[in-house]
C-alpha positions as a Markdown table, in Angstrom:
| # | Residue | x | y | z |
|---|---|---|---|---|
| 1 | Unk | 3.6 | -25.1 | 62.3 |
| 2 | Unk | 1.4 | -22.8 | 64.6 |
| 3 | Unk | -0.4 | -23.7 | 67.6 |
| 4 | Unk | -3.9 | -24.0 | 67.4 |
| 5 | Unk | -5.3 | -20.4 | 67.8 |
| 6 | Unk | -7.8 | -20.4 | 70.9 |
| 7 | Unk | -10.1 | -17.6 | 69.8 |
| 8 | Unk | -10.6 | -18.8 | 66.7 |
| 9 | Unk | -14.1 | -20.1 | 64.8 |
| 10 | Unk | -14.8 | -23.7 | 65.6 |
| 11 | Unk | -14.5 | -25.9 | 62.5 |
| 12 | Unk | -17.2 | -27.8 | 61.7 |
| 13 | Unk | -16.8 | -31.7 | 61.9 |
| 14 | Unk | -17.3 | -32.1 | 57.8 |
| 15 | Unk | -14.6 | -29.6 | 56.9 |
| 16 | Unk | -17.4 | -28.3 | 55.1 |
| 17 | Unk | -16.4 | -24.4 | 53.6 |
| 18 | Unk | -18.9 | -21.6 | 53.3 |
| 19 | Unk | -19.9 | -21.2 | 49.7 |
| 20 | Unk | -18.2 | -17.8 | 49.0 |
| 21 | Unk | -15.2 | -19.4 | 49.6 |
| 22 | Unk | -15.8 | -22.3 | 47.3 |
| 23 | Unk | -16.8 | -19.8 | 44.4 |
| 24 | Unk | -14.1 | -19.4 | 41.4 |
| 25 | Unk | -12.4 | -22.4 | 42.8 |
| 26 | Unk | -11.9 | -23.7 | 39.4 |
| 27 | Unk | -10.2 | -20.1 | 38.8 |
| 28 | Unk | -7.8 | -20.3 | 41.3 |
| 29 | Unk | -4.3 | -21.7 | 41.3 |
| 30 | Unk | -4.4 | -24.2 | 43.9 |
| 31 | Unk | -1.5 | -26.6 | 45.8 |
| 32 | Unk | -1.3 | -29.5 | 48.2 |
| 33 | Unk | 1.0 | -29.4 | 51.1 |
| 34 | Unk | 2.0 | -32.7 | 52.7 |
| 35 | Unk | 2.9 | -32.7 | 56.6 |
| 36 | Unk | 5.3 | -35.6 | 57.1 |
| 37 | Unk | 5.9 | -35.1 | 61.1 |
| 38 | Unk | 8.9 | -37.6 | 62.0 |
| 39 | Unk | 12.1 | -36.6 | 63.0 |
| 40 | Unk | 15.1 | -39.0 | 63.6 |
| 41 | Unk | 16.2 | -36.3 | 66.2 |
| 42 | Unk | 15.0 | -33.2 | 67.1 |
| 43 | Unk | 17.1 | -30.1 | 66.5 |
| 44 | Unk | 17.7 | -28.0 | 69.1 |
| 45 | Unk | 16.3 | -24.6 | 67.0 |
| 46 | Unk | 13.3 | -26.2 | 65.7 |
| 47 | Unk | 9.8 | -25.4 | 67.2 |
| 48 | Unk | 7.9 | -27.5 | 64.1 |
| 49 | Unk | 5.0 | -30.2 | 64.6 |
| 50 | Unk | 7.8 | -32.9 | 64.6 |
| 51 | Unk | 8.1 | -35.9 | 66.7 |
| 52 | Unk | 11.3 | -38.7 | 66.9 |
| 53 | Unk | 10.8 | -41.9 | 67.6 |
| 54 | Unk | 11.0 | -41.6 | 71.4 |
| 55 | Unk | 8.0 | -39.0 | 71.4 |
| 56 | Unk | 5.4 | -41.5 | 69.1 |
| 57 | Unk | 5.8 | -45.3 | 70.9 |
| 58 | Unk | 4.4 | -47.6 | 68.9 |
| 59 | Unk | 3.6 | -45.0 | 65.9 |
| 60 | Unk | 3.6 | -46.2 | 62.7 |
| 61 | Unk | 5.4 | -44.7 | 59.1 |
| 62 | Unk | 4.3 | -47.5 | 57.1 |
| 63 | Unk | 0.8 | -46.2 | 58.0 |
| 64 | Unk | 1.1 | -42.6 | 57.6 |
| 65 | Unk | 0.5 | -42.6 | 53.9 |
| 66 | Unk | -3.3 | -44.4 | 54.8 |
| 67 | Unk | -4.2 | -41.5 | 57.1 |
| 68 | Unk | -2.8 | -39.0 | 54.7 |
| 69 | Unk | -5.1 | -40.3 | 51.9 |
| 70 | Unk | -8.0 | -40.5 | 54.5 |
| 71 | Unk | -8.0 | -36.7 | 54.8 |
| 72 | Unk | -7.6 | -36.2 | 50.8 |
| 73 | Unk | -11.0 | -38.0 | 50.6 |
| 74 | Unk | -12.4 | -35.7 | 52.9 |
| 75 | Unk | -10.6 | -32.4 | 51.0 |
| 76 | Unk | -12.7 | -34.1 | 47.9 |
| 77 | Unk | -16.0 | -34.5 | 49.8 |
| 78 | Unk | -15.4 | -30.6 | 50.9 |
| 79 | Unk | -14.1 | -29.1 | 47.6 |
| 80 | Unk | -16.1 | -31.0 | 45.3 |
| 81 | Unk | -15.2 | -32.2 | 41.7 |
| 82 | Unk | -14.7 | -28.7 | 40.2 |
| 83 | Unk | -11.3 | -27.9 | 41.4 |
| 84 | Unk | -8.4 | -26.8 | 38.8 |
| 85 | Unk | -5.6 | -29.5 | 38.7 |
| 86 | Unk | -3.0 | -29.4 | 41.2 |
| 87 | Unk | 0.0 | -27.2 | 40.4 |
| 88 | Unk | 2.1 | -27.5 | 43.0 |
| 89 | Unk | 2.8 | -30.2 | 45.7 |
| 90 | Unk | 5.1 | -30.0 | 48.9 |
| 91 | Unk | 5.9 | -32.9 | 50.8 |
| 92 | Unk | 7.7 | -31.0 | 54.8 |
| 93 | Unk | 8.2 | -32.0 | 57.8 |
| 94 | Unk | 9.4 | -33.3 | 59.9 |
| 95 | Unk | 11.6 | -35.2 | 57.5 |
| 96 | Unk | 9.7 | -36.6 | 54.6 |
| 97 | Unk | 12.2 | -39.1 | 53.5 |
| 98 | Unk | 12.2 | -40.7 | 56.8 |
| 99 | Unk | 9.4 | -42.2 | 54.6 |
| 100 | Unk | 10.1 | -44.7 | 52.3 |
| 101 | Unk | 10.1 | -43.3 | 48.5 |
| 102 | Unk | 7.3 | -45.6 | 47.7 |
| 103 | Unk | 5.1 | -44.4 | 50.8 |
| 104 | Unk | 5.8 | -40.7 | 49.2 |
| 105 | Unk | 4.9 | -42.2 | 46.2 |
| 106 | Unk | 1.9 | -43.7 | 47.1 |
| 107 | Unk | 0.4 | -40.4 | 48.5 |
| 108 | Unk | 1.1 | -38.6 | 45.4 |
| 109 | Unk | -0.6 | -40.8 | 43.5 |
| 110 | Unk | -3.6 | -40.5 | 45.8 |
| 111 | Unk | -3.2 | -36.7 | 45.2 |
| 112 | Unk | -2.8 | -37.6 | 41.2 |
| 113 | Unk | -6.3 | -39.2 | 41.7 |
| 114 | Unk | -8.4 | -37.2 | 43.6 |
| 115 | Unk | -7.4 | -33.7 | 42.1 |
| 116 | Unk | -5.4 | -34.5 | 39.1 |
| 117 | Unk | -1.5 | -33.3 | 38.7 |
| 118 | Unk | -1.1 | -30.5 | 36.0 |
| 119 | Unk | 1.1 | -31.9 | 33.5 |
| 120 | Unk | 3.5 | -29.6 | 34.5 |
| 121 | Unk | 2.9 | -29.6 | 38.2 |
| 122 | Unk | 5.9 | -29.0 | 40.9 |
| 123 | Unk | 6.3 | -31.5 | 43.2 |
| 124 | Unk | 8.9 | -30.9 | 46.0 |
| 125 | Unk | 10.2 | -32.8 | 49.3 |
| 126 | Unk | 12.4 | -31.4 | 51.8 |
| 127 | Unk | 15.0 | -34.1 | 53.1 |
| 128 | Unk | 17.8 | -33.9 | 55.8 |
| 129 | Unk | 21.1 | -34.8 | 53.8 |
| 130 | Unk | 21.6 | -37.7 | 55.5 |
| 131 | Unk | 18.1 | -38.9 | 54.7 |
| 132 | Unk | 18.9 | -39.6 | 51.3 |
| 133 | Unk | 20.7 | -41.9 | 49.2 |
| 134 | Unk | 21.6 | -41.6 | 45.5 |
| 135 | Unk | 19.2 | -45.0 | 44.7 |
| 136 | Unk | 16.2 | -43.1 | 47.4 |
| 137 | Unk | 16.7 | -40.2 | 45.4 |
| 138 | Unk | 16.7 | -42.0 | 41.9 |
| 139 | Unk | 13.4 | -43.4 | 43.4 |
| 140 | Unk | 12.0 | -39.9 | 44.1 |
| 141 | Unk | 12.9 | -39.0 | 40.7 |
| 142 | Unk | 11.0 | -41.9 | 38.9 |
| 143 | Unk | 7.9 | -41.4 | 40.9 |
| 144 | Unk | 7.3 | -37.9 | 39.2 |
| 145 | Unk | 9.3 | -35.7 | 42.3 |
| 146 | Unk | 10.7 | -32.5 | 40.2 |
| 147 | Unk | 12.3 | -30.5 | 43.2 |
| 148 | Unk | 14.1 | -31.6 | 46.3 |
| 149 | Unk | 15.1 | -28.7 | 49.4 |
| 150 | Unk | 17.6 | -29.7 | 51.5 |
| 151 | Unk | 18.3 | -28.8 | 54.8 |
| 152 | Unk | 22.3 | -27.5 | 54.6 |
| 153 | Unk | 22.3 | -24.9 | 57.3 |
| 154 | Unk | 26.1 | -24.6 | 57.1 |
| 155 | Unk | 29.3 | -26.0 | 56.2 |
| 156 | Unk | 30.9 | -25.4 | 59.7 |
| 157 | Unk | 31.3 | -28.3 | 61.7 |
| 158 | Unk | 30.6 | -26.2 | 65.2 |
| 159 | Unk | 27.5 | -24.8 | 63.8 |
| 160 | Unk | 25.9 | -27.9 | 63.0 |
| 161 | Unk | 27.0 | -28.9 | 66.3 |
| 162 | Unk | 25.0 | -25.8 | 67.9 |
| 163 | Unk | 22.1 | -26.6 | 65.7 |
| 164 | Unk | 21.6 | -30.5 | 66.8 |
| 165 | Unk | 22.4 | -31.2 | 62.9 |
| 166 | Unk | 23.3 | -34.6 | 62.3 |
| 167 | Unk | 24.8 | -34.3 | 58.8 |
| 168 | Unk | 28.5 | -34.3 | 58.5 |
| 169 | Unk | 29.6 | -30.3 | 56.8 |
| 170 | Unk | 30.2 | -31.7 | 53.0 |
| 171 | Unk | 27.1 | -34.4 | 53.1 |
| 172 | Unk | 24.4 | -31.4 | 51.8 |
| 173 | Unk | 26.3 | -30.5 | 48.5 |
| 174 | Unk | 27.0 | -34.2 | 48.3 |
| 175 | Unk | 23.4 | -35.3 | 48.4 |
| 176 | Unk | 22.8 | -32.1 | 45.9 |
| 177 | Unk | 24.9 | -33.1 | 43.4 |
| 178 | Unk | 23.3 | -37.0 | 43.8 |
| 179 | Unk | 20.0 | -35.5 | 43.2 |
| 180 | Unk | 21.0 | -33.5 | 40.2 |
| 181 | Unk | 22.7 | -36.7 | 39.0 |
| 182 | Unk | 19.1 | -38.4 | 39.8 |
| 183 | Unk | 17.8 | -36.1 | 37.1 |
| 184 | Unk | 15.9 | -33.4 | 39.6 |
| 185 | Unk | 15.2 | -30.6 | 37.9 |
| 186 | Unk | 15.3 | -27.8 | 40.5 |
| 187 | Unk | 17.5 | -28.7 | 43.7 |
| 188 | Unk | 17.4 | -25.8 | 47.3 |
| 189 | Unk | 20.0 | -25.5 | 49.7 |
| 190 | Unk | 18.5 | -24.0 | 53.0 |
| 191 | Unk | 20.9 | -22.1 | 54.9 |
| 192 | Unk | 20.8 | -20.7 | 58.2 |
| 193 | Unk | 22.7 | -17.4 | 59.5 |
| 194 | Unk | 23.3 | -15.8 | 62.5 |
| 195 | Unk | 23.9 | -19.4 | 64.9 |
| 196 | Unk | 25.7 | -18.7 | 68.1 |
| 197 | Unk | 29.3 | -19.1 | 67.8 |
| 198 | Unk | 29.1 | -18.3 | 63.7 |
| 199 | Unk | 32.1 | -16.1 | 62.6 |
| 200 | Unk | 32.2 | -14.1 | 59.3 |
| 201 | Unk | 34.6 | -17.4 | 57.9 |
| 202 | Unk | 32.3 | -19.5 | 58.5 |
| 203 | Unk | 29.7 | -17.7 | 56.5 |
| 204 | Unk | 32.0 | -17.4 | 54.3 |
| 205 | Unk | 32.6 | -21.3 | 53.9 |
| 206 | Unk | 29.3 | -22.1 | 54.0 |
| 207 | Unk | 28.6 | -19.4 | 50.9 |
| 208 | Unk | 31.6 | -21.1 | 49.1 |
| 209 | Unk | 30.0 | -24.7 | 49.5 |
| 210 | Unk | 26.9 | -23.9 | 48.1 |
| 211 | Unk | 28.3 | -21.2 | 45.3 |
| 212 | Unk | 30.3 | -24.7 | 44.1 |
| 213 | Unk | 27.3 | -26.5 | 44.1 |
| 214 | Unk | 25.8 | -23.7 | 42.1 |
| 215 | Unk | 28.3 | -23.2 | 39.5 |
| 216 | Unk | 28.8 | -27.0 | 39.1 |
| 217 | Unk | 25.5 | -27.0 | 38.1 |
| 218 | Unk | 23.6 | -29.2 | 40.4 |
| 219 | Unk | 21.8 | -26.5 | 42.7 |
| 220 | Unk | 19.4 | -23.9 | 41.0 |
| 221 | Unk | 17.7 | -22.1 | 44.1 |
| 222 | Unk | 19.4 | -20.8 | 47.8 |
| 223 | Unk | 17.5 | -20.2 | 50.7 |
| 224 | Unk | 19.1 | -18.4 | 53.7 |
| 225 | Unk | 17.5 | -17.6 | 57.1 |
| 226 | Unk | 18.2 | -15.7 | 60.2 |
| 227 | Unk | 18.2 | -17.6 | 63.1 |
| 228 | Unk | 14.9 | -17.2 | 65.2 |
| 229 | Unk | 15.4 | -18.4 | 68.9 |
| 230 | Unk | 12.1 | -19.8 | 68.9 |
| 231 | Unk | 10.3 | -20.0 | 72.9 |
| 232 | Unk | 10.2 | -23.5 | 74.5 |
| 233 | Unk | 12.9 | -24.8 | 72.0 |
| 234 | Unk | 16.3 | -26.9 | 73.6 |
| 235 | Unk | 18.3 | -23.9 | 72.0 |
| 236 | Unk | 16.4 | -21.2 | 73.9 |
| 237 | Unk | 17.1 | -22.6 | 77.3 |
| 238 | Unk | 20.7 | -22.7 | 76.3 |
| 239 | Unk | 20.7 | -19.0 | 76.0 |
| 240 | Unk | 18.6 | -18.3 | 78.7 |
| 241 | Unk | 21.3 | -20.5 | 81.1 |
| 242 | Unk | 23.8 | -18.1 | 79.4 |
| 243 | Unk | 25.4 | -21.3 | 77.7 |
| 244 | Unk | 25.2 | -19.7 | 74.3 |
| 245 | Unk | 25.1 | -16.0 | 73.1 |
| 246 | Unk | 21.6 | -14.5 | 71.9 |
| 247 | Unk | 22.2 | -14.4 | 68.1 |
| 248 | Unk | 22.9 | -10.2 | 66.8 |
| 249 | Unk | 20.5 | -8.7 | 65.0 |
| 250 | Unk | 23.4 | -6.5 | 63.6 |
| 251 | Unk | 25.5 | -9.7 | 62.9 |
| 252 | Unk | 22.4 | -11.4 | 60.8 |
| 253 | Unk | 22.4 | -8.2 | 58.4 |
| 254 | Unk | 25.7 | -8.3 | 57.6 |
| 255 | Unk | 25.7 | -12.2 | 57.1 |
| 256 | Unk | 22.3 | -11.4 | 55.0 |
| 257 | Unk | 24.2 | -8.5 | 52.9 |
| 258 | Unk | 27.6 | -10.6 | 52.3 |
| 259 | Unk | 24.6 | -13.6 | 51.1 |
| 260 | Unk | 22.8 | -11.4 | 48.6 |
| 261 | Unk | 26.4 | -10.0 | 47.3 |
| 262 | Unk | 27.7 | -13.4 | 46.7 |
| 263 | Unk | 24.6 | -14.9 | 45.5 |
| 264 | Unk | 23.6 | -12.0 | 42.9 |
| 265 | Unk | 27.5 | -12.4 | 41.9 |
| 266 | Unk | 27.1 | -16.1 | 41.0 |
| 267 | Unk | 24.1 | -15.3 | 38.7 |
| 268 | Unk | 20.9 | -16.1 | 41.4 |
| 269 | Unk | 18.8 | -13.6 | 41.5 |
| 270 | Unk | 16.4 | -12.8 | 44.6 |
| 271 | Unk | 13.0 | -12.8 | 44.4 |
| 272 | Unk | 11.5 | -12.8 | 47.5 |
| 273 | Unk | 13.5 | -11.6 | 50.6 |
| 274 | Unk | 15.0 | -15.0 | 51.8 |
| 275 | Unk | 15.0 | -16.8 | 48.2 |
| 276 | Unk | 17.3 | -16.3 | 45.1 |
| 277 | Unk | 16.6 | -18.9 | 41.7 |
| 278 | Unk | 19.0 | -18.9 | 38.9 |
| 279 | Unk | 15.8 | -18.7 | 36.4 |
| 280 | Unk | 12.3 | -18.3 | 36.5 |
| 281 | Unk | 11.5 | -21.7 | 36.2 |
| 282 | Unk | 14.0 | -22.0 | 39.3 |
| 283 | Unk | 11.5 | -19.8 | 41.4 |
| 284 | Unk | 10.0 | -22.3 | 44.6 |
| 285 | Unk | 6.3 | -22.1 | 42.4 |
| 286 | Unk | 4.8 | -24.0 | 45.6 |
| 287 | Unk | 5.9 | -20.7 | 48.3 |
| 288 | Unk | 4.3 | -18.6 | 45.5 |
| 289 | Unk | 1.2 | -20.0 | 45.7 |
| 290 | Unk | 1.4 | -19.1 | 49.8 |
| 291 | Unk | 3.0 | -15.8 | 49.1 |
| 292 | Unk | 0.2 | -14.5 | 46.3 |
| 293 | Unk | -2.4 | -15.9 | 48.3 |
| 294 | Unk | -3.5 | -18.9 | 46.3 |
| 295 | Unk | -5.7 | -21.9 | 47.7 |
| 296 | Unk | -4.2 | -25.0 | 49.0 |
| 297 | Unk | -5.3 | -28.2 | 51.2 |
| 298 | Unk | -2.4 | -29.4 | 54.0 |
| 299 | Unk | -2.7 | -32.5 | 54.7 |
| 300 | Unk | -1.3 | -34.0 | 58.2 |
| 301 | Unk | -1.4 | -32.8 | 61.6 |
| 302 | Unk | -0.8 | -29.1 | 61.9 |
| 303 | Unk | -0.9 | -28.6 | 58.4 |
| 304 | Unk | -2.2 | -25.2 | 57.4 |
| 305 | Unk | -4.9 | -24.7 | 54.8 |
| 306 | Unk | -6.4 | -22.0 | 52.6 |
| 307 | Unk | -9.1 | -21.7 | 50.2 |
| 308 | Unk | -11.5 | -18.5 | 49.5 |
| 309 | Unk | -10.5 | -16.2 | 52.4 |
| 310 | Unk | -11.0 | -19.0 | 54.9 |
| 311 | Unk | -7.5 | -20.2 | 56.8 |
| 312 | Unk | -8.2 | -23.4 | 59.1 |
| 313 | Unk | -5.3 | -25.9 | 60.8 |
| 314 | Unk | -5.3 | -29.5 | 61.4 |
| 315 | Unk | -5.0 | -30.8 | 65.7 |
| 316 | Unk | -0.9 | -31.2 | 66.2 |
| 317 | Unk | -0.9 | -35.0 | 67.3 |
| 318 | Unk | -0.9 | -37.8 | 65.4 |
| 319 | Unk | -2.7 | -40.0 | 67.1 |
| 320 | Unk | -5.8 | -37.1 | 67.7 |
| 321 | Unk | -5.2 | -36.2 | 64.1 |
| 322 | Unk | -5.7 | -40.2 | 62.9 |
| 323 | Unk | -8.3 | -40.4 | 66.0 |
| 324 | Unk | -10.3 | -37.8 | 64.1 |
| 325 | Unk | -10.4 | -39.9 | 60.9 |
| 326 | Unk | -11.3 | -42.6 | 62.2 |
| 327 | Unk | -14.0 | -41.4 | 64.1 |
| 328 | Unk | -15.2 | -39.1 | 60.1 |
| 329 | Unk | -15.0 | -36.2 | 61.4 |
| 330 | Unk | -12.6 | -33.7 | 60.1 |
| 331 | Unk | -9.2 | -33.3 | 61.7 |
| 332 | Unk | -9.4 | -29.3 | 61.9 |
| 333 | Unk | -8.9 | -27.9 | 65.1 |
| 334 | Unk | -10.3 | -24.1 | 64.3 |
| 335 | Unk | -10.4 | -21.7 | 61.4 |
| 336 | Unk | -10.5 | -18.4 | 60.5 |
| 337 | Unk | -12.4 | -16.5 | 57.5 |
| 338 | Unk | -9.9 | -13.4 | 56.8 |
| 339 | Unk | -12.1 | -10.1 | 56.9 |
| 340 | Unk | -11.2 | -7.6 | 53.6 |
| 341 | Unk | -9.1 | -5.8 | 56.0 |
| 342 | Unk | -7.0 | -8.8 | 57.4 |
| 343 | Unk | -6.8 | -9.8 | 53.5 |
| 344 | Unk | -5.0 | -6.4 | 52.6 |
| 345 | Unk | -2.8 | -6.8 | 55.2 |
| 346 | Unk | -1.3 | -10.0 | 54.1 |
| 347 | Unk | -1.1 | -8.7 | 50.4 |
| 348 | Unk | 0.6 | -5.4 | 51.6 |
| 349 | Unk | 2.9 | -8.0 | 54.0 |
| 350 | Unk | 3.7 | -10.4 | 51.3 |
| 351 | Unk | 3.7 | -8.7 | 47.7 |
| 352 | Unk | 6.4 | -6.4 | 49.5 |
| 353 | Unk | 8.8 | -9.4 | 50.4 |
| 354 | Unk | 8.9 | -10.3 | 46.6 |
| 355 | Unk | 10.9 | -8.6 | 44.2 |
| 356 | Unk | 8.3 | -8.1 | 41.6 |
| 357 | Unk | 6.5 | -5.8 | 44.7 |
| 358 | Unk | 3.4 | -4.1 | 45.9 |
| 359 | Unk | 1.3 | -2.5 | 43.7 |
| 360 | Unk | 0.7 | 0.9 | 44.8 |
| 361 | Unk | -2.8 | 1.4 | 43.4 |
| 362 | Unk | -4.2 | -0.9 | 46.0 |
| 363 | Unk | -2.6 | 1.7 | 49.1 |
| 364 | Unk | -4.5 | 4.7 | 50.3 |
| 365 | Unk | -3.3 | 8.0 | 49.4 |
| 366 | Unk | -1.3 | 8.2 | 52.9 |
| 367 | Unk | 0.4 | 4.9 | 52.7 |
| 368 | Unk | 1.3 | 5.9 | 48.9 |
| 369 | Unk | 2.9 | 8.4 | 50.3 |
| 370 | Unk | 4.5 | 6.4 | 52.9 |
| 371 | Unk | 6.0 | 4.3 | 50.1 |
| 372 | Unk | 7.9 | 7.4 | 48.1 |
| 373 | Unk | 8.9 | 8.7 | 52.0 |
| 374 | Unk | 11.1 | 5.1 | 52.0 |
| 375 | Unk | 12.1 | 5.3 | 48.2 |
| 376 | Unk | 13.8 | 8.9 | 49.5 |
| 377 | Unk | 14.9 | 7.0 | 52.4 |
| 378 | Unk | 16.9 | 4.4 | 50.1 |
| 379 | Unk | 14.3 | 1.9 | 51.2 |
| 380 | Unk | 12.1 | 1.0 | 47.8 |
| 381 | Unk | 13.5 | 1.3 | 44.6 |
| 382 | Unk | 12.9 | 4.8 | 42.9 |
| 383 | Unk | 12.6 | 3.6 | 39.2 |
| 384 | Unk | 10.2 | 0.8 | 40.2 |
| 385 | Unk | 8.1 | 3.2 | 42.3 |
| 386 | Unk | 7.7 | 5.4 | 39.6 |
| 387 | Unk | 6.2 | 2.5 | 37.5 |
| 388 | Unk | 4.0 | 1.8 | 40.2 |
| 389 | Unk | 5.1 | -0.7 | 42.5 |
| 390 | Unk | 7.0 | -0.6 | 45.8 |
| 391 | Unk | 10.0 | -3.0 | 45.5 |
| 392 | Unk | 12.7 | -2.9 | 48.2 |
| 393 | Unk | 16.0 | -2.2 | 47.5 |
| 394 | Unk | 18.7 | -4.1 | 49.3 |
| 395 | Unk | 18.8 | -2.3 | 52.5 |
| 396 | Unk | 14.7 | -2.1 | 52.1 |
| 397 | Unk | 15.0 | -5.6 | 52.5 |
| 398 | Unk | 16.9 | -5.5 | 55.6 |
| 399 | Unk | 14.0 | -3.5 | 56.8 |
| 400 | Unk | 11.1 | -4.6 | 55.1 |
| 401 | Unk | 9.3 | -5.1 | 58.6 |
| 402 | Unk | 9.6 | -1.7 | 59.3 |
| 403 | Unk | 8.6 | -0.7 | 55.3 |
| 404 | Unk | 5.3 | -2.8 | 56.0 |
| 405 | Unk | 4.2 | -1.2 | 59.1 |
| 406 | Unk | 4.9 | 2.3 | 57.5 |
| 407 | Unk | 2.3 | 1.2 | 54.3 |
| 408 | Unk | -0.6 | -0.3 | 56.3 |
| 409 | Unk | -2.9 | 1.5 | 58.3 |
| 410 | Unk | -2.4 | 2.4 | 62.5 |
């Protein structure tokens, strides 16, 4: 989660949304993300709004789900009773099944009733493999969970090791094939690439793990990051004592190419930059709804929101965020509403990190021309670009950064 931004609008203490950002609500797609903010450890990469035991004395999970549903009245006080049902729902962290099933439960049934579920509605947790048992997971299952993501980062024992994992290197398939068993309908693996120390076998191992999973069935989606050496984080300070090696940007592409390669070969197919799905139906609909630029509520400290062109986050502690809620005022700590041009920048940002692409009518003349200078470059795909849309190509993707700045304005 970000920091709170310290030029941005104050938010006001009843959440309460302009009206031009309330209008069409009914129209829009719209989601509910669910900040669960304990850890069991903290790993040494992660820069998240988490918190172990050690940092929250005296903090309690069983009450978590009563502050969570505090802030759903007040998304229903602000949003009113015209909203479309929920289509999505994403339950991160943090760890989320540090929570008992029926504490998740019971906050998606507090979702089910102020909003309403669409009858088809994805509802995803992330878990830790070690976080979950084949009876927790069962649990999940039979409270209306349809997705689980799990953490895998790799199959090496060193890596973990680097990352401050606590999972043993076969416990993330394991749990994968327990929650297929369990009857999930869509299971992740995350991966991580590029870790200090990581060797090309290792990659390789760690592909082969999950390609198992894959073919045996029980996993449907892959997600693979490059490490980011994130400021302020234990892993940081390792590198900066020269303890560990700064991660290679030249490394991560080819761990990213040999990824896409054996991930396309197994029959997943990307479609976003970091994300490949065996279907359609496979596709992570809940990062959709971020990446098209749909409306959602987060609920939790630090949680992110959206509705209308307006973009506010919640104060990082707990005990300020519950503070807040207690006291009736909302938990916001600032908000931002996106100006036209700040809007087309995130749509020119995003719609090029998916593989169904940008659509070039919406770029000026120049930047259209931008876009057929990287399609000669090998950068966007020529066939799409002549349909209309700018769609990176495998090396595109490796430099879709640089692809973004060349389509948006100086």
């Amino acid at each position: 989660m970000a920091a709170d931004l310290p030029d941005a609008e104050p938010a006001p203490d009843d959440g309460a949304l302009p009206a031009q950002a309330l209008a069409g609500l009914p129209d829009r797609p719209f989601g509910v993300y669910v900040h669960v903010p304990f850890c069991a450890t903290r790993c040494g990469y992660c820069d998240f709004n988490t918190y172990t035991a050690d940092q929250l004395p005296g903090a309690s999970r069983s009450e978590y789900p009563e502050l969570v549903l505090s802030e759903l009245a007040l998304a229903r006080r602000v949003l009113g009773g015209d909203t479309a049902p929920v289509r999505t729902v994403f339950f991160g962290g943090g760890t989320p099944t540090l929570l008992s099933p029926d504490a998740l439960a019971r906050i998606l049934d507090g979702i089910d009733a102020t909003f309403g579920l669409a009858a088809d509605a994805e509802v995803t947790t992330e878990a830790n493999p070690e976080s979950v048992t084949p009876d927790s997971l069962a649990a999940l299952r039979r409270y209306g969970f349809t997705r689980v993501s799990l953490g895998m980062q790799s199959a090496a024992e060193h890596v973990l090791a680097v990352l401050d994992r606590r999972h043993t290197p076969g416990r993330a398939v394991a749990a994968a094939r327990e929650a297929a068993e369990a009857g999930f309908e869509h299971v992740n693996l995350d991966l991580i690439y590029g870790t200090p120390g990581e060797t090309a076998a290792d990659w390789d191992a760690s592909l082969s793990a999950v390609l198992g999973a894959v073919t045996g069935g029980a996993v449907d989606h892959v997600s693979a990051y490059s490490l980011i050496v994130e400021d302020g984080t234990r892993l940081a300070g390792r590198i900066r004592r020269g303890e560990l090696p700064m991660p290679s940007d030249d490394v991560a592409a080819d761990r990213y190419l040999a990824a896409d390669r054996r991930l396309t070969g197994a029959g997943l197919d990307w479609y976003e930059v970091s994300n490949w799905a065996a279907t359609d139906a496979a596709r992570c609909r809940h990062n959709l709804l971020y990446w098209t630029g749909g409306d959602w509520w987060g609920l939790g400290p630090g949680a992110h929101s959206h509705v209308g062109g307006v973009r506010w986050w919640n104060v990082k502690h707990p005990s300020r965020y519950g503070q807040r809620l207690a006291d009736g005022r909302s938990p916001a700590a600032g908000r931002e509403t996106l100006t036209a041009a700040e809007r087309h920048t995130e749509r020119v940002l995003l719609d090029t990190r998916l593989r169904t692409g940008l659509d070039l009518s919406v770029l000026p003349e120049p930047a259209r021309a931008a876009a057929h200078r990287a399609g000669a470059d090998g950068l966007l795909a020529p066939d799409d670009l002549a349909a209309g849309r700018a769609v990176l190509t495998r090396r595109g993707r490796l430099l879709a950064d640089a692809v973004v700045r060349d389509l948006l304005p100086d």
